[in-house]
KEMAR-909859 format. One record per atom (N, C-alpha, C): x, y, z; chain; residue number from 1; residue in three letters. Coordinates in nm, 2 decimals. Example, Ala and Ser with C-alpha at 12.3 -4.5 7.8 and 13.67 -1.06 7.14 Angstrom:
KEMAR-909859
[[1.32, -0.57, 0.78], A, 1, ala]
[[1.23, -0.45, 0.78], A, 1, ala]
[[1.32, -0.33, 0.78], A, 1, ala]
[[1.28, -0.22, 0.71], A, 2, ser]
[[1.37, -0.11, 0.71], A, 2, ser]
[[1.29, 0.00, 0.79], A, 2, ser]
***
This chain:
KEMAR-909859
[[-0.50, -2.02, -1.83], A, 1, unk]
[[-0.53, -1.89, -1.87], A, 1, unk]
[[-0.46, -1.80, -1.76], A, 1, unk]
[[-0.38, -1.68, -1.84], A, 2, unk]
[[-0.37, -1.55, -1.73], A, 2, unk]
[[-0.39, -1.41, -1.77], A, 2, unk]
[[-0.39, -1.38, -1.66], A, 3, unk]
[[-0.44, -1.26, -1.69], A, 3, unk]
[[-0.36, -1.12, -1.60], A, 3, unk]
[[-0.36, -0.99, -1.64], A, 4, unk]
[[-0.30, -0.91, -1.54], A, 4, unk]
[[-0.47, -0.79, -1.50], A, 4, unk]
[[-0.45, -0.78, -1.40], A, 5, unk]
[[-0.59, -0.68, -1.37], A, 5, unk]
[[-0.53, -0.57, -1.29], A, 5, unk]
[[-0.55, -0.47, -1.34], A, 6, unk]
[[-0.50, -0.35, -1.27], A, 6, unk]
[[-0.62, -0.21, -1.23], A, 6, unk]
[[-0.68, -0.18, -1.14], A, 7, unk]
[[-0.78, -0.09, -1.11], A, 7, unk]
[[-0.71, 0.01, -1.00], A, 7, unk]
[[-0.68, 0.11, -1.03], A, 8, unk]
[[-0.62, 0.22, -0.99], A, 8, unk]
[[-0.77, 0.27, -0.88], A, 8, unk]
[[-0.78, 0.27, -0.78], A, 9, unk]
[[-0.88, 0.35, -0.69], A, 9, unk]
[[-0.80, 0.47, -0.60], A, 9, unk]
[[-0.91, 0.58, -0.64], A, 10, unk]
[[-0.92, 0.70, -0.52], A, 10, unk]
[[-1.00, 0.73, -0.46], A, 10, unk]
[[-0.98, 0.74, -0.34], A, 11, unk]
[[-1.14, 0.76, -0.26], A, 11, unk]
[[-1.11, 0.88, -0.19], A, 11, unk]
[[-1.16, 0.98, -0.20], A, 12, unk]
[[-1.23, 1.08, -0.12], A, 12, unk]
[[-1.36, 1.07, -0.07], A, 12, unk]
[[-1.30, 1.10, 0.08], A, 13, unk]
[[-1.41, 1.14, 0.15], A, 13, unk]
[[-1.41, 1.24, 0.27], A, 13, unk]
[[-1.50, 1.28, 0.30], A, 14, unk]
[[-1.52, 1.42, 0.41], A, 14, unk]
[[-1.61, 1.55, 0.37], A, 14, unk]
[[-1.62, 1.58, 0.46], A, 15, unk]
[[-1.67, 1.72, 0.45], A, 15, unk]
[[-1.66, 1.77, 0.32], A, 15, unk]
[[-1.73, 1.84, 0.25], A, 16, unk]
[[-1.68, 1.95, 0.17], A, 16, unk]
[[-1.57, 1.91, 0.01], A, 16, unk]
[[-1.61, 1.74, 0.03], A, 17, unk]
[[-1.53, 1.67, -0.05], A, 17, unk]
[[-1.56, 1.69, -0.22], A, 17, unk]
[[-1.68, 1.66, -0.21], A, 18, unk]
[[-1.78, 1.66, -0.34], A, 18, unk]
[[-1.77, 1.82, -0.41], A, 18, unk]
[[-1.71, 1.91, -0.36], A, 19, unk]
[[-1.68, 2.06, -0.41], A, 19, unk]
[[-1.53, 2.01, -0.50], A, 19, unk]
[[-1.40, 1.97, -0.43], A, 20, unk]
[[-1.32, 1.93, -0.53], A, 20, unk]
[[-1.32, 1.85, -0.63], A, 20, unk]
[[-1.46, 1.78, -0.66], A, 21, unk]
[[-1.46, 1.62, -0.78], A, 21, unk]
[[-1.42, 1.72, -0.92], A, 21, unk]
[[-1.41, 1.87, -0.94], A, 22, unk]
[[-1.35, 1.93, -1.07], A, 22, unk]
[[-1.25, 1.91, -1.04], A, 22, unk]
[[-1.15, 1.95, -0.96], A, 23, unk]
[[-1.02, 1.94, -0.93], A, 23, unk]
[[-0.97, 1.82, -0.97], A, 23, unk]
[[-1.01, 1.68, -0.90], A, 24, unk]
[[-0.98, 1.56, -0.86], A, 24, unk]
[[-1.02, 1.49, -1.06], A, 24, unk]
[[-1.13, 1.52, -1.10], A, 25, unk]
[[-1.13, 1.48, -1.23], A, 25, unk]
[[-1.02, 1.53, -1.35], A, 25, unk]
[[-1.00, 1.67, -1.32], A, 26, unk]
[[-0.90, 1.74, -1.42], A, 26, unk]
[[-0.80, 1.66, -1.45], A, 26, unk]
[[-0.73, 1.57, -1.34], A, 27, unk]
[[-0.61, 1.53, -1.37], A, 27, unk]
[[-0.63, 1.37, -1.46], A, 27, unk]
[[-0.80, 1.36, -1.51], A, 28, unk]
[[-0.78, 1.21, -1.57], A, 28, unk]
[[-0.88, 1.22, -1.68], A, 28, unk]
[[-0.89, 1.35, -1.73], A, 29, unk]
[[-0.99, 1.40, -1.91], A, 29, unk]
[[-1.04, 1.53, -1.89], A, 29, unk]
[[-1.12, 1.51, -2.00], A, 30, unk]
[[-1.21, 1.65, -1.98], A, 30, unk]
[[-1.34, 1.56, -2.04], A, 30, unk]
[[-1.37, 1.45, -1.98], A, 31, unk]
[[-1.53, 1.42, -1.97], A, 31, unk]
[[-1.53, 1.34, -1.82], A, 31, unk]
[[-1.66, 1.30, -1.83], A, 32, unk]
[[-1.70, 1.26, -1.70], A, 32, unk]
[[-1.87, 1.16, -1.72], A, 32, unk]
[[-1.88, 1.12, -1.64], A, 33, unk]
[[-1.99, 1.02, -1.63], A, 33, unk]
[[-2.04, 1.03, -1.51], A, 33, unk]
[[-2.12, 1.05, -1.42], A, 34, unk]
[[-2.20, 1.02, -1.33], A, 34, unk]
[[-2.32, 0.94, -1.34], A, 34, unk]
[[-2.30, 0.89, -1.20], A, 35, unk]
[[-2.36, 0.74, -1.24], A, 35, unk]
[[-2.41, 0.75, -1.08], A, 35, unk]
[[-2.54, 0.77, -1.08], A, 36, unk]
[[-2.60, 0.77, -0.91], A, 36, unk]
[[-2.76, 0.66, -0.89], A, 36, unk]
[[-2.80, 0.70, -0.80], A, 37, unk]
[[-2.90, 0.56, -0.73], A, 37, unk]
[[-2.99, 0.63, -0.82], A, 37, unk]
[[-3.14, 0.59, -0.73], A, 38, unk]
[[-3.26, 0.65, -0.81], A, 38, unk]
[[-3.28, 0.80, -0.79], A, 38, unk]
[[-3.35, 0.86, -0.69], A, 39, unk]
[[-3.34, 1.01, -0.69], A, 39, unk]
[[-3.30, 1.07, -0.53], A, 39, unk]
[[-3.19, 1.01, -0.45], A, 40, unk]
[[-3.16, 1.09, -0.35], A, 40, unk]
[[-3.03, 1.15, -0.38], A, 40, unk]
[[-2.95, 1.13, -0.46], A, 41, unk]
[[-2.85, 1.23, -0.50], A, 41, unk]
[[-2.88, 1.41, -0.57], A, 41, unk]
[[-3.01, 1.36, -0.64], A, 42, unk]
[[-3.10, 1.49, -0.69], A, 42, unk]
[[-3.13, 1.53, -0.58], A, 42, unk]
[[-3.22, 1.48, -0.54], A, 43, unk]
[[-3.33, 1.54, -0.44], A, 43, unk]
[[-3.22, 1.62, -0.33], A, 43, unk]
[[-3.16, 1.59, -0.28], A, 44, unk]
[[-3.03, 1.65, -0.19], A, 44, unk]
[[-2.92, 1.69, -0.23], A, 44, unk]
[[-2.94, 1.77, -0.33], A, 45, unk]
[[-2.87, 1.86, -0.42], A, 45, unk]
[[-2.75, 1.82, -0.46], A, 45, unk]
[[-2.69, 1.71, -0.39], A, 46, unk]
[[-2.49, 1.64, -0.47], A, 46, unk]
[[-2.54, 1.66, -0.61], A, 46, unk]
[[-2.60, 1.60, -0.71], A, 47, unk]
[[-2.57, 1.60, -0.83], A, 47, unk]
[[-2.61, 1.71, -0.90], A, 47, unk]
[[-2.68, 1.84, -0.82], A, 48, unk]
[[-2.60, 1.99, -0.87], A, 48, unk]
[[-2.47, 2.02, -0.87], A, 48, unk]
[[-2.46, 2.02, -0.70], A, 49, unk]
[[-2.32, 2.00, -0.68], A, 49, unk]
[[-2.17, 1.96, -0.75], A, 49, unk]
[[-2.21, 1.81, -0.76], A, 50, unk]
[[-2.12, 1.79, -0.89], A, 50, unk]
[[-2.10, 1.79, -1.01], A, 50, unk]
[[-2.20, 1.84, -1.10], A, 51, unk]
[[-2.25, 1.91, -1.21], A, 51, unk]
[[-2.14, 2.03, -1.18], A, 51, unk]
[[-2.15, 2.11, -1.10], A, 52, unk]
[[-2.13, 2.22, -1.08], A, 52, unk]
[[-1.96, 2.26, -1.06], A, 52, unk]
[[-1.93, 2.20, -0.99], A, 53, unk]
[[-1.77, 2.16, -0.96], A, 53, unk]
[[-1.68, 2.04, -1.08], A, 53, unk]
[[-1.82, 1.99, -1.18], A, 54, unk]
[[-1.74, 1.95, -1.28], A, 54, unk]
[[-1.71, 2.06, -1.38], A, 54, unk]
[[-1.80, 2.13, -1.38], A, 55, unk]
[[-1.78, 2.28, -1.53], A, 55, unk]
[[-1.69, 2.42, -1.45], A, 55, unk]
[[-1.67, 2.45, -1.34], A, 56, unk]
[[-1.57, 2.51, -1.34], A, 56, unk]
[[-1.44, 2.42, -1.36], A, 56, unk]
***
C-alpha cells in the first residue's frame, strides 16, 4: 500500500494574535468552524473574539 499525506500547518501565536484569525482565514473560504474545549474559551471571552474578527 501507498499513500501520499499532505497537511499544510500555520501556527500563529502571540499577543494580539487571535484579532487577525479574519485576516488569516480570508485567504482559505468564506466559512469557518471552531472547534474549542468545554467552557474556558467562552468564559474568557476568545470565542467572542473570534466570532468577532471572523465577521469583519
Amino acid at each position: 500500500m501507498r499513500f501520499d499525506f499532505y497537511l499544510p500547518v500555520e501556527v500563529l501565536f502571540g499577543s494580539g494574535r487571535l484579532d487577525t484569525l479574519g485576516e488569516v482565514a480570508k485567504r482559505y473560504g468564506y466559512r469557518a468552524i471552531i472547534i474549542t474545549g468545554k467552557n474556558s474559551t467562552k468564559e474568557n471571552g476568545a470565542l467572542e473574539r473570534a466570532i468577532h474578527s471572523l465577521k469583519k
